[in-house]
N, C-alpha and C positions, 0 to 999 in steps of 0.2 A: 714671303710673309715672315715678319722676324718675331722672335721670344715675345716683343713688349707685344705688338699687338695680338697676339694670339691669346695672353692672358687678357689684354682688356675684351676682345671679345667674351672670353670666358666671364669675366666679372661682369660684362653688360648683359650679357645673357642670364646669368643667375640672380640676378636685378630683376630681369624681364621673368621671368618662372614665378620668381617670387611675389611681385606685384600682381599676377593675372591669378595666382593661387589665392593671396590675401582679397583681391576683388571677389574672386568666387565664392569665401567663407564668409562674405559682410552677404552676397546676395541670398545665402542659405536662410543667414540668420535673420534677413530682412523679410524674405520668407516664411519664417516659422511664428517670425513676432506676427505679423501681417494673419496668418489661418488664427491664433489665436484669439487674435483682437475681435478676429471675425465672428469664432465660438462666444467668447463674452458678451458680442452683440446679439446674437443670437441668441443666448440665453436668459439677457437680462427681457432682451421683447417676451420671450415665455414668461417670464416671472410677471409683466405689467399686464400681458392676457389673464392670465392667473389672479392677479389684484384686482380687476377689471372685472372679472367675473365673481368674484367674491363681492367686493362691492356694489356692480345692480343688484346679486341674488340678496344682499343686505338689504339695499333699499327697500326690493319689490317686497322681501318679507315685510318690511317695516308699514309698507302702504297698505299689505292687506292686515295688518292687526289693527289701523285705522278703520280701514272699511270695516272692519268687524266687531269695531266698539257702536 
């Protein structure tokens, strides 16, 4: 095996590290955006339970100050 190819293995090799390192750090971050999105979804459905229940307890109050006129 002579000088040239033993650096280009070396250089293809450190190609290949480097690509499967940069795939790994898009999967993290594709990851973490992803659980996030998840908590926002998550919270915003709380928040429309929460309006949801403020608004019939509106209404129904609203219906009995009718009944009670």
């Amino acid at each position: 095996m002579g000088l040239i190819s033993l650096i280009a293995i070396i250089v293809i090799g450190y190609f290949v590290v480097t690509l499967v390192k940069d795939y790994n750090g898009r999967q993290q971050q594709d990851s973490h955006q992803l659980e996030a999105l998840q908590q926002e979804v998550a919270d915003l459905k709380q928040r429309v339970v929460t309006l949801e229940a403020i608004v019939v307890d509106r209404d129904e109050a609203l219906r009995q100050k009718f009944r009670d006129l």
